[in-house]
GUVEXRO-628694 format. One record per residue (C-alpha): x, y, z; residue number from 0. Coordinates in steps of 0.5 Angstrom, whole numbers. Layout:
BEGIN
<rec east="X" north="Y" up="Z" nr="NUM"/>
...
REM end
This chain:
BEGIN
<rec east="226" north="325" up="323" nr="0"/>
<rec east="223" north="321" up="317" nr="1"/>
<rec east="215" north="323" up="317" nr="2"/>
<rec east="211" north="316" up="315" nr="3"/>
<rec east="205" north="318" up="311" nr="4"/>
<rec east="199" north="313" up="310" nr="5"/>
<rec east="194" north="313" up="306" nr="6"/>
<rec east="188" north="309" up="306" nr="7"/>
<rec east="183" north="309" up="302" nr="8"/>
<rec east="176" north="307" up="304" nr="9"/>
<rec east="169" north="305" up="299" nr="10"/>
<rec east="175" north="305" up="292" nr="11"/>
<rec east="174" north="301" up="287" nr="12"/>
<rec east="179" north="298" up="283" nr="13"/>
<rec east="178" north="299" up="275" nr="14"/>
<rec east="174" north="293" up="273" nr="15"/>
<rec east="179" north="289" up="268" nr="16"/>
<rec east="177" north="289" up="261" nr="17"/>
<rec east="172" north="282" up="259" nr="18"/>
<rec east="177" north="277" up="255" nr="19"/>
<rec east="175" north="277" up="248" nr="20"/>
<rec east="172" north="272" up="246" nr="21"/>
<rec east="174" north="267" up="242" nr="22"/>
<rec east="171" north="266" up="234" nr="23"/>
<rec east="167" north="260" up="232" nr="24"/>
<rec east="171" north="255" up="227" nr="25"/>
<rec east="167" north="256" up="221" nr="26"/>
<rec east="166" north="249" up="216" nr="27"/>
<rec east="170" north="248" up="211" nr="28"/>
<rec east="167" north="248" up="204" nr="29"/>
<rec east="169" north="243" up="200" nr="30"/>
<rec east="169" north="244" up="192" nr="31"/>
<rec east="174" north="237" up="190" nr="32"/>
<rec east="172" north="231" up="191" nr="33"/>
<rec east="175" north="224" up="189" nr="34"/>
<rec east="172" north="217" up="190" nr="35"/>
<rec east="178" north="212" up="189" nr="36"/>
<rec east="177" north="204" up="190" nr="37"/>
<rec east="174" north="197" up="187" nr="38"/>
<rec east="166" north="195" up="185" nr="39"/>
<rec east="163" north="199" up="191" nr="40"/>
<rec east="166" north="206" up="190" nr="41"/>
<rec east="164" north="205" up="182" nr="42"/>
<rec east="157" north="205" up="185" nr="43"/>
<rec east="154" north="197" up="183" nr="44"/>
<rec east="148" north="196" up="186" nr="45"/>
<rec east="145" north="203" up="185" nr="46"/>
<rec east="143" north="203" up="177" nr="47"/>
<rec east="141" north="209" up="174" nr="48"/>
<rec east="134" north="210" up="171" nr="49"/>
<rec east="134" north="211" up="164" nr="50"/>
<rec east="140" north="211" up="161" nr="51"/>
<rec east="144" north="206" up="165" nr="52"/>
<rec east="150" north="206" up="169" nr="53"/>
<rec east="152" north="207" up="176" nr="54"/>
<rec east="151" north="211" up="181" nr="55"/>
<rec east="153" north="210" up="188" nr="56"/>
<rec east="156" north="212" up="194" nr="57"/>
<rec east="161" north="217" up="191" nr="58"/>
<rec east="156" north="222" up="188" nr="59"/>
<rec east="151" north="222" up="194" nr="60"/>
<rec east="157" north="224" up="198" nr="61"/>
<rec east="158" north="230" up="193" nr="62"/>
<rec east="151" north="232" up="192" nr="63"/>
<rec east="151" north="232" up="200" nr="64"/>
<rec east="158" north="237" up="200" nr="65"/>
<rec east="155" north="241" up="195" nr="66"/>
<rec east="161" north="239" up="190" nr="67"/>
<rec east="160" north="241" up="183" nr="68"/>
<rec east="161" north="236" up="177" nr="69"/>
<rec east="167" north="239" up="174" nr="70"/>
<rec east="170" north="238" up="182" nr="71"/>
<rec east="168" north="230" up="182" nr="72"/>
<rec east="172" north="225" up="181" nr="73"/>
<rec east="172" north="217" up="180" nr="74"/>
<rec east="178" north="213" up="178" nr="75"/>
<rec east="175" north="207" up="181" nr="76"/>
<rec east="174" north="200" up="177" nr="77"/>
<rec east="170" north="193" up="178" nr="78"/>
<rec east="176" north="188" up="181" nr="79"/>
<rec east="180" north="194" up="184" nr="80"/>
<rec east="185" north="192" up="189" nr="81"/>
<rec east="189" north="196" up="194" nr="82"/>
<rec east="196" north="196" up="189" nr="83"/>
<rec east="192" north="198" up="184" nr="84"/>
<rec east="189" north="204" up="188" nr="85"/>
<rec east="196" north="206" up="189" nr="86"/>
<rec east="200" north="204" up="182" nr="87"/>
<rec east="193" north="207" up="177" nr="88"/>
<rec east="189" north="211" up="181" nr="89"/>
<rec east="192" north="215" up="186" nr="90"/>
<rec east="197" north="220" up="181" nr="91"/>
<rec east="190" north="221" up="177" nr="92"/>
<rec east="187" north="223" up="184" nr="93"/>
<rec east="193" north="227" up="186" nr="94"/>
<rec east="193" north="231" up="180" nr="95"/>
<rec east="186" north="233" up="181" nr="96"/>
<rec east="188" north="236" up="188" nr="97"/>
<rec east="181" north="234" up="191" nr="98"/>
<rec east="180" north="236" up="199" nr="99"/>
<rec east="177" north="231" up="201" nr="100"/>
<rec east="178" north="223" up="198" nr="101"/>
<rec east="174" north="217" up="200" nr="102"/>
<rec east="178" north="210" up="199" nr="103"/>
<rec east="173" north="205" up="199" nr="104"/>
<rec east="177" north="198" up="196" nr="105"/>
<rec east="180" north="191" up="201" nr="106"/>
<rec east="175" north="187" up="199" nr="107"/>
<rec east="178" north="183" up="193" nr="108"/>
<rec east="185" north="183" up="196" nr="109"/>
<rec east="182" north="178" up="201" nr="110"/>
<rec east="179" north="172" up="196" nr="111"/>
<rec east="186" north="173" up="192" nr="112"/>
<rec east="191" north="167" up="193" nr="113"/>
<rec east="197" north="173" up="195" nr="114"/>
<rec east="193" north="175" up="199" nr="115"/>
<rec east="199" north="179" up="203" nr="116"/>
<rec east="197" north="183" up="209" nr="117"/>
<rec east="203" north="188" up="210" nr="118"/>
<rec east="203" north="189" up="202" nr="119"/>
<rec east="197" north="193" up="203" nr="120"/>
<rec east="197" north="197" up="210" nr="121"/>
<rec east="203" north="199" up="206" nr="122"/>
<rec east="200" north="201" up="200" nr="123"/>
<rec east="195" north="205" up="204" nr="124"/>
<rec east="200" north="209" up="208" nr="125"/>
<rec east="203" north="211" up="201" nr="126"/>
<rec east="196" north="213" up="199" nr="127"/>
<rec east="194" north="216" up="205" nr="128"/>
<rec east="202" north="220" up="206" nr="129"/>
<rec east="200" north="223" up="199" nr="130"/>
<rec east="194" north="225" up="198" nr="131"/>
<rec east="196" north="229" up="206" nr="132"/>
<rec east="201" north="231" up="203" nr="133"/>
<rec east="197" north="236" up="198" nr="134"/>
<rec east="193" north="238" up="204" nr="135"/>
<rec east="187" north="232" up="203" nr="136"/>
<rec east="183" north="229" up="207" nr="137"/>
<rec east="183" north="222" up="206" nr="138"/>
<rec east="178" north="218" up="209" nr="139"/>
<rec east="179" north="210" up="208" nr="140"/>
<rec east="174" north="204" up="210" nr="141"/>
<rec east="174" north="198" up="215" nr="142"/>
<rec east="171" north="193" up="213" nr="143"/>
<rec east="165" north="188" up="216" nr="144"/>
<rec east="165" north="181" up="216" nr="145"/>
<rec east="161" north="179" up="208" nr="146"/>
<rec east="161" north="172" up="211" nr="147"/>
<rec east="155" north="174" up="215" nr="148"/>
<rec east="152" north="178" up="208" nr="149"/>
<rec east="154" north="173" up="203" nr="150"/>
<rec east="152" north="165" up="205" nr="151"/>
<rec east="158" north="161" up="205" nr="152"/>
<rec east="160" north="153" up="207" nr="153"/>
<rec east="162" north="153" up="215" nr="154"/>
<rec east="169" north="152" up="213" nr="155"/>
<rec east="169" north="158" up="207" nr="156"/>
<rec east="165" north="162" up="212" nr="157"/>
<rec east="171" north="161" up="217" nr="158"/>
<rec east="177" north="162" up="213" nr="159"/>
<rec east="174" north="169" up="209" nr="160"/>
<rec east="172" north="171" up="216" nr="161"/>
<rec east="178" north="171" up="218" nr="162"/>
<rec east="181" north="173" up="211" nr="163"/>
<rec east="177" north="180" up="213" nr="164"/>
<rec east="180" north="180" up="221" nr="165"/>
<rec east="188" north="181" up="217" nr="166"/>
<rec east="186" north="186" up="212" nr="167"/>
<rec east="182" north="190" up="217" nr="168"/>
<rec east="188" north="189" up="222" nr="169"/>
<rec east="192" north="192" up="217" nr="170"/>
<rec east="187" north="197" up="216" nr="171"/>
<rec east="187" north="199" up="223" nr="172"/>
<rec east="195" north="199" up="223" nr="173"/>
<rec east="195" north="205" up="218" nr="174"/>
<rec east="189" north="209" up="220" nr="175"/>
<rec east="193" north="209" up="228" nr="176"/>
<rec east="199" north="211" up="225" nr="177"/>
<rec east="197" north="217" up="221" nr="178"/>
<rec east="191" north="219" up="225" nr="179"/>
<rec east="186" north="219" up="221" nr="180"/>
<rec east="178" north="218" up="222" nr="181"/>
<rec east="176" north="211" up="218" nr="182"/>
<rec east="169" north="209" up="216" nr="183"/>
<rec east="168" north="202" up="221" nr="184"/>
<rec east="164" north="199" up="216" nr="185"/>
<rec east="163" north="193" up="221" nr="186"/>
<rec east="159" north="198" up="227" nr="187"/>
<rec east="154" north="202" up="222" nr="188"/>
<rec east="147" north="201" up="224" nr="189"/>
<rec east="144" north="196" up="220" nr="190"/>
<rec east="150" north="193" up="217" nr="191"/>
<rec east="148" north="186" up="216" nr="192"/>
<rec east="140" north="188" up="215" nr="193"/>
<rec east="139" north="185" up="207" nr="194"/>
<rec east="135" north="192" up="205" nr="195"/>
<rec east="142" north="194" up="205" nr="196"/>
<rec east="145" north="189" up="200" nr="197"/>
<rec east="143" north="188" up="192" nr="198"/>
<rec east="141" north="181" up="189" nr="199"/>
<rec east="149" north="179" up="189" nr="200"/>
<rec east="150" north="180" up="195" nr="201"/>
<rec east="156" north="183" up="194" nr="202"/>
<rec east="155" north="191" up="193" nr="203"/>
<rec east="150" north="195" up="197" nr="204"/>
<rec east="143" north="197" up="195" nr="205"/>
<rec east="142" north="203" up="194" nr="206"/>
<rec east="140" north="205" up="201" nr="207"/>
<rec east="147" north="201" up="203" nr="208"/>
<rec east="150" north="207" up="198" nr="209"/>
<rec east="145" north="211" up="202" nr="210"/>
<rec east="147" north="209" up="208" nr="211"/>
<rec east="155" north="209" up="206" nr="212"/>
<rec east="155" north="216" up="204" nr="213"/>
<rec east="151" north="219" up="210" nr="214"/>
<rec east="157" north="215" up="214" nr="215"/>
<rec east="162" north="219" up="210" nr="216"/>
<rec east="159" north="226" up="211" nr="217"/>
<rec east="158" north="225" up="217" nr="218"/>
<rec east="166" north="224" up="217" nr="219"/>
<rec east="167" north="230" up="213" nr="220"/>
<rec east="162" north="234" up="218" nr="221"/>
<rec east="166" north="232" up="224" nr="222"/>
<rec east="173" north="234" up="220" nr="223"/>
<rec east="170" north="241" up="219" nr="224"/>
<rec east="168" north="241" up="213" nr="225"/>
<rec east="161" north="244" up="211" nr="226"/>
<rec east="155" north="239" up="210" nr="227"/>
<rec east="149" north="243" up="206" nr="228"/>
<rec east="146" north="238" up="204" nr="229"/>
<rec east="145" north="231" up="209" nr="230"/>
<rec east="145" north="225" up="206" nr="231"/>
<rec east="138" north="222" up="205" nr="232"/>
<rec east="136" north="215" up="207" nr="233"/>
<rec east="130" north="215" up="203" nr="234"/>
<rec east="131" north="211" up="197" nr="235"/>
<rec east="130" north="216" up="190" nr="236"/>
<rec east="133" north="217" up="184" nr="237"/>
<rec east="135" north="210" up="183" nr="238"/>
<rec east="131" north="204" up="180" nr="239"/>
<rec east="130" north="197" up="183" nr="240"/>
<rec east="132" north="191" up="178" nr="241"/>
<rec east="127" north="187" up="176" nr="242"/>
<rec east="128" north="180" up="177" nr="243"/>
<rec east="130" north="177" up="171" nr="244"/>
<rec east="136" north="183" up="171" nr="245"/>
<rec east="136" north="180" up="179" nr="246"/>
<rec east="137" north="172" up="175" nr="247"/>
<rec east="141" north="176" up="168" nr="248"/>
<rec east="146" north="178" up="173" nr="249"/>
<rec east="147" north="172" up="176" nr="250"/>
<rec east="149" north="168" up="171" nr="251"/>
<rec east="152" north="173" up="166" nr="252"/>
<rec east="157" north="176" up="171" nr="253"/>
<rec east="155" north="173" up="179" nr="254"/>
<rec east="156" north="165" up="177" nr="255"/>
<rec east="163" north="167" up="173" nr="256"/>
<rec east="166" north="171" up="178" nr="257"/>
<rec east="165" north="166" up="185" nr="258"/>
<rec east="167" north="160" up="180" nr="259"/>
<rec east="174" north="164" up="178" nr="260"/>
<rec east="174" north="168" up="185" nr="261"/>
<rec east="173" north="160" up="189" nr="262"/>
<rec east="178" north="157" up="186" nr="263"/>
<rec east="183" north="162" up="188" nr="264"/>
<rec east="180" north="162" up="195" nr="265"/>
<rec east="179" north="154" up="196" nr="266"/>
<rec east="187" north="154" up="198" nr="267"/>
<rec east="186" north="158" up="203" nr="268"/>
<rec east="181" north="155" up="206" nr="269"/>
<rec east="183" north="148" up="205" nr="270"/>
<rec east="188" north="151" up="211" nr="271"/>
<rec east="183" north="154" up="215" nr="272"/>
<rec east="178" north="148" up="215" nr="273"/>
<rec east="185" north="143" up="216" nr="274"/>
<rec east="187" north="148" up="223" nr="275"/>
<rec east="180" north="148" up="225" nr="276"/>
<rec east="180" north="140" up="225" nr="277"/>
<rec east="186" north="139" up="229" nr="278"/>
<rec east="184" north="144" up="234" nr="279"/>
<rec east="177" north="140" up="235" nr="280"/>
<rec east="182" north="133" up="235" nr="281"/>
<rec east="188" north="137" up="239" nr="282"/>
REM end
């Protein structure tokens, strides 16, 4: 005979189940080094100093807003520079300078020179962005607006350097997409074309330009989780306001010189466009 005992238990409770612990929160990332590699822009024209002269700009404003020291700030940018010449002459100093954080900010001369080559500089690029992760810097490149907007230009010139800017912005867009990196869009940050964000060339930004890039770069930086003690201010300070004769000295000593050598190596291309844009009215 088998004896079947069944046992049921009434008003029982089962042990509560321990709660999952929760998760720890991400701190922010303190970065100590910062480079700013690039052209004109990231050598800071357009926000000079008082008193003793000089330059300013993005670069430093990005570094106060990080918190970053100035034995941790470096700046190997230089008016002129093109994309090969980031790759070839600033990026080893940069490298061994072994920044987290890397702001690239050049292309623009590329699109006025008649070799003009759009895959020579999403090349570049890659090399520069592959480098610099690969000693764990976050490299943050910029997109570029459309400076015809900006600077005025005959309709014809105005559509070639347009789409000069489409091309380097396309291999731009190649190079951020395929290694996953966030890009400073140039083109949709607010106020953009206003001309309070543009210095009496029209070629570099005022200082609250600078101001408005560097907020856009921490804003970066800050998505990427990095620590951002200090947030980028857009009320302009600490710079001064070039008089009108410094305004008219500039033109003539650098402004006017510069548009006559870079003009006559960007009429050719435009020549082209102004050709293509006739035959497609006739076509």
């Amino acid at each position: 005979m088998v004896l079947v005992v069944t046992v049921i238990s009434v008003g029982v409770t089962p042990p509560a189940q321990p709660a999952p612990a929760p998760r720890p929160q991400t701190q922010p990332r303190r970065a100590t080094r910062l480079a700013v590699l690039g052209d004109s822009t990231a050598v800071g024209l357009g926000d000079p100093l008082p008193n003793r002269g000089g330059w300013r700009g993005v670069g430093p404003l990005v570094a106060e807003a990080l918190g970053i020291a100035e034995d941790g700030y470096l700046n190997p940018s230089f008016t002129g520079a093109r994309m090969s010449c980031v790759r070839t002459g600033q990026l080893p100093q940069t490298i061994a300078h072994r920044p987290d954080i890397a702001l690239v900010v050049v292309g623009m001369n590329d699109t006025l020179r008649p070799d003009f080559d759009a895959d020579a500089i999403a090349a570049d690029l890659t090399a520069i962005v592959r480098e610099l992760t690969a000693i764990g810097t976050t490299v943050f490149p910029v997109r570029f607006h459309d400076h015809s907007k900006v600077f005025r230009l005959p309709p014809s010139l105005k559509r070639a350097l347009s789409a000069r800017v489409t091309e380097l912005n396309e291999a731009i867009d190649r190079v951020v997409e395929t290694e996953g990196i966030a890009c400073l869009n140039l083109d949709t940050l607010p106020g953009a074309y206003d001309l309070t964000v543009w210095s009496v060339d029209r070629l570099h930004p005022s200082e609250l330009g600078h101001r408005m890039l560097a907020e856009g770069f921490a804003n970066l930086a800050a998505a990427a989780g990095f620590e951002v003690p200090q947030p980028v201010s857009l009320t302009c300070s600490g710079g001064v306001e070039p008089s009108a004769a410094a305004h008219f000295g500039w033109l003539v000593a650098k402004g006017v010189p510069w548009l006559w050598r870079r003009g006559r190596e960007f009429l050719p291309y435009a020549a082209v466009i102004m050709w293509r844009s006739f035959r497609e009215r006739v076509g």
